[in-house]
PASEBA-1860 file (N, C-alpha, C; in nm, 3 decimals):
! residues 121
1> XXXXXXXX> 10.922/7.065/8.719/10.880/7.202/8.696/10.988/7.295/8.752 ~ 11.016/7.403/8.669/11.080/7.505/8.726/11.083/7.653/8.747 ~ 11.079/7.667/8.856/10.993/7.740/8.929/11.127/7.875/8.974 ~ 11.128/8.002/8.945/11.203/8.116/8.989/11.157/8.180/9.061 ~ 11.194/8.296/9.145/11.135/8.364/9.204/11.280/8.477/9.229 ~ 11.249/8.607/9.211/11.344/8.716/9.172/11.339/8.853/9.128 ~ 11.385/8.944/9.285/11.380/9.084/9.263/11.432/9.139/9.180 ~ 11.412/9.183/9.074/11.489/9.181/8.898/11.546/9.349/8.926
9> XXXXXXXX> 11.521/9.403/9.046/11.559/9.537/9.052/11.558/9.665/8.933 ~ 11.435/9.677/8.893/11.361/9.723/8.833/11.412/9.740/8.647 ~ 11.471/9.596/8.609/11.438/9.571/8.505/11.416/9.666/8.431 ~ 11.462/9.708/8.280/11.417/9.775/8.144/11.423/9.664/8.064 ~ 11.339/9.660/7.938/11.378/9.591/7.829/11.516/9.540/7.816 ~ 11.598/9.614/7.827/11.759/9.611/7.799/11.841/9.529/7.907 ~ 11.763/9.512/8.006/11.852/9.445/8.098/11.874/9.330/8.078 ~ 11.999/9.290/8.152/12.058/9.109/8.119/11.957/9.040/8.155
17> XXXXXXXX> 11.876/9.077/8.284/11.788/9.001/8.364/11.725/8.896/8.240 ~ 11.691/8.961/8.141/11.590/8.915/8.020/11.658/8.790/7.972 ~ 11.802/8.799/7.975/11.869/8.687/7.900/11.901/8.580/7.993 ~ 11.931/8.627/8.099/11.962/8.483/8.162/11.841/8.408/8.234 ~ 11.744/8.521/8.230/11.564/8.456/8.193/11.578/8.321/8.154 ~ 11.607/8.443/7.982/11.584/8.303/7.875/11.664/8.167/7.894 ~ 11.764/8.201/7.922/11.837/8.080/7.984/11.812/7.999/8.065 ~ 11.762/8.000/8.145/11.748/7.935/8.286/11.606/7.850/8.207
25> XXXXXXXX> 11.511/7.918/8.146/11.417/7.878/8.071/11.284/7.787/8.173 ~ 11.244/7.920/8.323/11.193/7.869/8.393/11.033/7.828/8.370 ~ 10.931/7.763/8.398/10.797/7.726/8.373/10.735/7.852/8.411 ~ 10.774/7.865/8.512/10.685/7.980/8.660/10.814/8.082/8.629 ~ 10.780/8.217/8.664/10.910/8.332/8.728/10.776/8.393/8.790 ~ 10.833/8.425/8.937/10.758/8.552/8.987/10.830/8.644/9.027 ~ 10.836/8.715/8.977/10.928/8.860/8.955/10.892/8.954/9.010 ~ 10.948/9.083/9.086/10.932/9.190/9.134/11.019/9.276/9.086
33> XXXXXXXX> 10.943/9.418/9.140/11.067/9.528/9.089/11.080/9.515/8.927 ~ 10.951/9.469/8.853/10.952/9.502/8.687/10.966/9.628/8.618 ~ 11.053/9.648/8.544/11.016/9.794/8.504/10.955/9.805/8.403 ~ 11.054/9.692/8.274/10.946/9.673/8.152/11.003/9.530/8.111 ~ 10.888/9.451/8.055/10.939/9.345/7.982/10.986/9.368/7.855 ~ 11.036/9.253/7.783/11.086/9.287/7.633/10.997/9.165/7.558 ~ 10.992/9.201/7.443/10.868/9.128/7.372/10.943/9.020/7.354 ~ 11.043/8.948/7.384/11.119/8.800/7.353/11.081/8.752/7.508
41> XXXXXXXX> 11.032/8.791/7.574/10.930/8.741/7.700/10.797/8.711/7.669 ~ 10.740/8.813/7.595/10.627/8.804/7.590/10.579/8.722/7.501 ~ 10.669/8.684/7.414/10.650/8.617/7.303/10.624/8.402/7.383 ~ 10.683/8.409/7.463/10.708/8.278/7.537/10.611/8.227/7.685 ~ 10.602/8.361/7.740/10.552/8.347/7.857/10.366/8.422/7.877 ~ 10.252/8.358/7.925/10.160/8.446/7.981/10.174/8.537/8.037 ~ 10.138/8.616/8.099/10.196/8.712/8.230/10.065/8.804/8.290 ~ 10.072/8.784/8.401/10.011/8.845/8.478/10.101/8.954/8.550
49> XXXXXXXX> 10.043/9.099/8.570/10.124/9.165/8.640/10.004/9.281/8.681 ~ 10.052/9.334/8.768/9.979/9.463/8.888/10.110/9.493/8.938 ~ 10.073/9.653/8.952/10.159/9.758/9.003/10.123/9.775/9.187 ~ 10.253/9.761/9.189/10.203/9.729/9.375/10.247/9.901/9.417 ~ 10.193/9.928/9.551/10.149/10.047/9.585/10.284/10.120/9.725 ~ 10.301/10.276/9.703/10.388/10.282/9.791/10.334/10.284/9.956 ~ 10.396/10.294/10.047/10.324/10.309/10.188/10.205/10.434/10.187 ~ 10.236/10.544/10.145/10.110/10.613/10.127/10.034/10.607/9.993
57> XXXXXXXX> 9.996/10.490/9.971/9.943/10.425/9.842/9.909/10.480/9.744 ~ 10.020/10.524/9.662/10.063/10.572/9.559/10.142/10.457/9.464 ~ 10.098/10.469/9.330/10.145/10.355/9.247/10.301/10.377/9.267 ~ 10.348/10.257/9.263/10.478/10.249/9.264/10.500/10.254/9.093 ~ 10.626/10.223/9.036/10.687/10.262/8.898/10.710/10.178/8.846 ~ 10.750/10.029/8.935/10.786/9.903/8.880/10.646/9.827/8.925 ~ 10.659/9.675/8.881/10.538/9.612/8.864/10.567/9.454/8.940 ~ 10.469/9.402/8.963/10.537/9.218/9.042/10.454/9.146/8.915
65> XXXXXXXX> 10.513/9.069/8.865/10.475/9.013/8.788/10.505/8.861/8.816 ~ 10.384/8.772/8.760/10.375/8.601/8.698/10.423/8.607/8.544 ~ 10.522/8.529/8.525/10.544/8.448/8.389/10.494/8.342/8.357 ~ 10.430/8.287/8.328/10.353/8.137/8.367/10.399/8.070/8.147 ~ 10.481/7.968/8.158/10.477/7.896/8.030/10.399/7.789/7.991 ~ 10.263/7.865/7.963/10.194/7.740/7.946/10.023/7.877/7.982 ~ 9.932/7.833/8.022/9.815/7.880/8.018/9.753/7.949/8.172 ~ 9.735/8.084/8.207/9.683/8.137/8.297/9.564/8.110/8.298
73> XXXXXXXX> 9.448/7.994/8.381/9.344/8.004/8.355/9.266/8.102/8.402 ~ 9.281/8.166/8.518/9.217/8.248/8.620/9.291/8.310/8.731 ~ 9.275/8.459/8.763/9.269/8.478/8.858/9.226/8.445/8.986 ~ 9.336/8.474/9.097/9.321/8.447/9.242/9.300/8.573/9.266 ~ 9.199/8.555/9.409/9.161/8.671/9.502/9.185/8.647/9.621 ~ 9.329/8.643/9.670/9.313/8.652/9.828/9.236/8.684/9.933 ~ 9.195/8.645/10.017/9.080/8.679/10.111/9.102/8.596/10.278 ~ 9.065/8.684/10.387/9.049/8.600/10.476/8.916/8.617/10.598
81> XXXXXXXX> 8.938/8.570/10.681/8.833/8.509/10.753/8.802/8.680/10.855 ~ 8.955/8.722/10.872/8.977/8.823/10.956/8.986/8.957/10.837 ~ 8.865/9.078/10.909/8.872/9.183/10.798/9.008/9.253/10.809 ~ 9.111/9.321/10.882/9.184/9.346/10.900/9.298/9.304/10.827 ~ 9.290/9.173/10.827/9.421/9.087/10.681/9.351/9.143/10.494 ~ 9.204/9.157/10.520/9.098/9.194/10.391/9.153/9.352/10.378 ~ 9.175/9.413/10.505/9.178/9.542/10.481/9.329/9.565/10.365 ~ 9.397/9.465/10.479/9.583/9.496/10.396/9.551/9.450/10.282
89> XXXXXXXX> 9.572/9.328/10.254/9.514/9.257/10.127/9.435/9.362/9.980 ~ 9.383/9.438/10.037/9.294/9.518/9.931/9.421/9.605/9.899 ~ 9.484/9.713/10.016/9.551/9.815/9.989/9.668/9.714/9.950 ~ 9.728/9.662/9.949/9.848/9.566/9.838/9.848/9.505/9.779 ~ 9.703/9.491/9.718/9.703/9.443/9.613/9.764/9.430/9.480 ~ 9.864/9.510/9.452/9.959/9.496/9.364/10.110/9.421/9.454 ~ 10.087/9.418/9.520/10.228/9.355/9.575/10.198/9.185/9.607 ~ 10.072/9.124/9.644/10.026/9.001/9.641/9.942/8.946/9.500
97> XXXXXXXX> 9.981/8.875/9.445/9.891/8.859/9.285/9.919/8.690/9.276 ~ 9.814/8.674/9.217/9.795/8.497/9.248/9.717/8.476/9.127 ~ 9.783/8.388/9.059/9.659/8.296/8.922/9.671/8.121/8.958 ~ 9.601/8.083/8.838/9.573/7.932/8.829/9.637/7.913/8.722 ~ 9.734/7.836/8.728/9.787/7.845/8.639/9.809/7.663/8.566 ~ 9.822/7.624/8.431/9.840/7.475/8.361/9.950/7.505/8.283 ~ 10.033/7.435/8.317/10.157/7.392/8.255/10.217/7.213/8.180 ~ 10.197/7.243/8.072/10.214/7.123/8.003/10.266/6.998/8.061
105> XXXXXXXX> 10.229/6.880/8.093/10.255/6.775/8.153/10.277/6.745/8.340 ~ 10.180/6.920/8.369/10.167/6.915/8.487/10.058/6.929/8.573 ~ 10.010/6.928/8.687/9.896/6.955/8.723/9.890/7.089/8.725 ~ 9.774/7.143/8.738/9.716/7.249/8.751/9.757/7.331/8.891 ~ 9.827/7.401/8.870/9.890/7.461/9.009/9.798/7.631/9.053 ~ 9.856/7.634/9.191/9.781/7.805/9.220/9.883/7.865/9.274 ~ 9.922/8.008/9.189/10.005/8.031/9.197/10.027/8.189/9.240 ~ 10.154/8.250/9.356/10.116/8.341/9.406/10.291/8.448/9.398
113> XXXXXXXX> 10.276/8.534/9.368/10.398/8.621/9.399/10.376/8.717/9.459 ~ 10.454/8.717/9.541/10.494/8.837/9.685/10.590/8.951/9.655 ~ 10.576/9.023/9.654/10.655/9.174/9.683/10.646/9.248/9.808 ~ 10.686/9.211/9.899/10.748/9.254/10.035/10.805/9.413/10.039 ~ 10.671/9.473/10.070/10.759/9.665/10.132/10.871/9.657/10.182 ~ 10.886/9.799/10.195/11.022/9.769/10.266/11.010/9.851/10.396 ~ 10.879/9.834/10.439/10.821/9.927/10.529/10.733/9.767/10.617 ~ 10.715/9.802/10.768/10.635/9.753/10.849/10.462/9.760/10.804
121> X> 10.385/9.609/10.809/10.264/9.613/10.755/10.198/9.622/10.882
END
């Protein structure tokens, strides 16, 4: 399985990012800093994506996105034991995004992409 992970620095349709995508021709990409995909992505890949939020939680402009080649069955909901991690967790919720994801001749994986502020949590 092959698996990317990559701040695409906010990506347009037009960017190379898209082609050497296609090239690399990964199973998984979890991408940050999306600005827009181009439909020769979309055409290949599922995708999950949420707009992650600025420090005074305001939508940010770019997006973190899952590429998943092969079938998103479900969403993930992060959660923990401690409300305080529940509290962050809620307000970044666009910057943490997690599915279930099946990929042809593989197991059933759970799958999570991170977008890291650039600010203290």
């Amino acid at each position: 399985m092959r698996i990317i992970t990559w701040n695409v620095c906010r990506a347009i349709k037009s960017s190379q990012v898209w082609n050497i995508l296609l090239n690399l021709q990964p199973d998984i990409a979890l991408l940050q800093e999306v600005g827009e995909i181009p439909e020769s992505i979309k055409e290949i890949y599922q995708i999950k994506s949420e707009r992650p939020v600025t420090q005074k939680n305001n939508l940010q402009k770019f997006l973190t996105v899952i590429l998943i080649k092969g079938e998103i069955i479900e969403n993930i909901h992060l959660f923990s034991k401690k409300d305080w991690i529940n509290k962050k967790l809620d307000f970044f919720k666009g910057n943490f995004i997690g599915c279930v994801a099946k990929i042809e001749g593989y197991p059933q994986i759970n799958v999570i992409c991170v977008y890291s502020p650039a600010w203290n949590i």
